[in-house]
N, C-alpha and C positions, 0 to 999 in steps of 0.2 A: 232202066235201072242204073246204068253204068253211070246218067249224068247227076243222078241224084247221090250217089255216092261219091264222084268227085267234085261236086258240089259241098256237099258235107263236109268233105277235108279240106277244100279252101277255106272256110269258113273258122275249122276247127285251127290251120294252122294260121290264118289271119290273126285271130285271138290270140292264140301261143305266141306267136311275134309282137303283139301290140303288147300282152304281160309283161315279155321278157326284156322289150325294150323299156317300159316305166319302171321295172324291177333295176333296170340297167343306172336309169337315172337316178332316181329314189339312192339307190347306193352310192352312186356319186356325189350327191348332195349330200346325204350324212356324212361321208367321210370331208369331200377337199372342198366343199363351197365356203362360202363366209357365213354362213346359218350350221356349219359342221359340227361334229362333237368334241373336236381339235379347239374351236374358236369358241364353244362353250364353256370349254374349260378355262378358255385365258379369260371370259368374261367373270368368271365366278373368284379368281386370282385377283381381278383385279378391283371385283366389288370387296375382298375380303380384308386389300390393303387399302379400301378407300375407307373402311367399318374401322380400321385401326385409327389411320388417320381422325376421322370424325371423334374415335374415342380421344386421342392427346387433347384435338381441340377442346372438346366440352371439359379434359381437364383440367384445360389451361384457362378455361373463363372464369371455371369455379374458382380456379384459383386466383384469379384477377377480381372476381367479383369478391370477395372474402377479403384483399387489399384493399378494395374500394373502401369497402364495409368499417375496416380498421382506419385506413387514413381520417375517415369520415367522422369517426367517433373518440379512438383511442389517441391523446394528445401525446402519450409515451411512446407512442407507435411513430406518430408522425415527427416527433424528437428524434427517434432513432433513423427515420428513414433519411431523415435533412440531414443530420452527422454522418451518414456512411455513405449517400449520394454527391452532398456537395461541398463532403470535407466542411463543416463546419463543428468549431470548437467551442467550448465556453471559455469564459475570463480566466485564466492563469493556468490553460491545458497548451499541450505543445503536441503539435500533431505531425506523427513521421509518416509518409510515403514510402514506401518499398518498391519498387520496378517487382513485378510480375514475371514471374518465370514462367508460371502453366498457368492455361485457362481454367478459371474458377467461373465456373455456373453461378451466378446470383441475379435476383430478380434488381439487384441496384445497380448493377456492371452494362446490364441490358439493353440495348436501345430498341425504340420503339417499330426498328426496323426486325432486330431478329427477335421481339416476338411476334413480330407477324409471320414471321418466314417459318418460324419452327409448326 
């Protein structure tokens, strides 16, 4: 009887050591692994500023596709775009230049690099 009962407890504590060591790991992977809830969090930051980004862009297309759309059609559109991009004037206009002090946002000032960058 004595070996069936230390029998029994190897057994019993075999188990209790095999739990407590996957318990042991198990917690170590959620907390400090690369699959963690630490590393969950930066992924979810950082889908949240990709979601922004993706929103400027689609703003920026409409809003380039809407240019498009005007260049395409409106000739008073595309009058105004040539006088304010390439400085041009009509017959007996005189056209002043000003040096820039602060940067002015406009889609005529732009180059085709920073809209890409923005």
């Amino acid at each position: 009887m004595k070996k069936t009962v230390s029998l029994s407890f190897f057994w019993k504590t075999l188990f209790l050591s095999f739990a407590l060591l996957l318990n042991v790991t198990l917690g170590y992977r959620l907390l400090f692994s690369e699959q963690s809830i630490f590393s969950w969090q930066g992924v979810q930051e950082h889908y949240a500023g990709m979601q922004q980004e993706l929103k400027a862009i689609q703003q920026k297309l409409a809003f380039l596709s809407e240019e498009i759309r005007l260049l395409q059609s409106d000739s008073g559109y595309i009058e105004r775009a040539v006088r304010e991009r390439l400085n041009f004037v009509r017959e007996n206009e005189i056209l002043y230049v000003f040096e820039k002090k602060q940067s002015v946002h406009s889609i005529w000032t732009e180059t085709e690099d920073d809209l890409l960058s923005e």
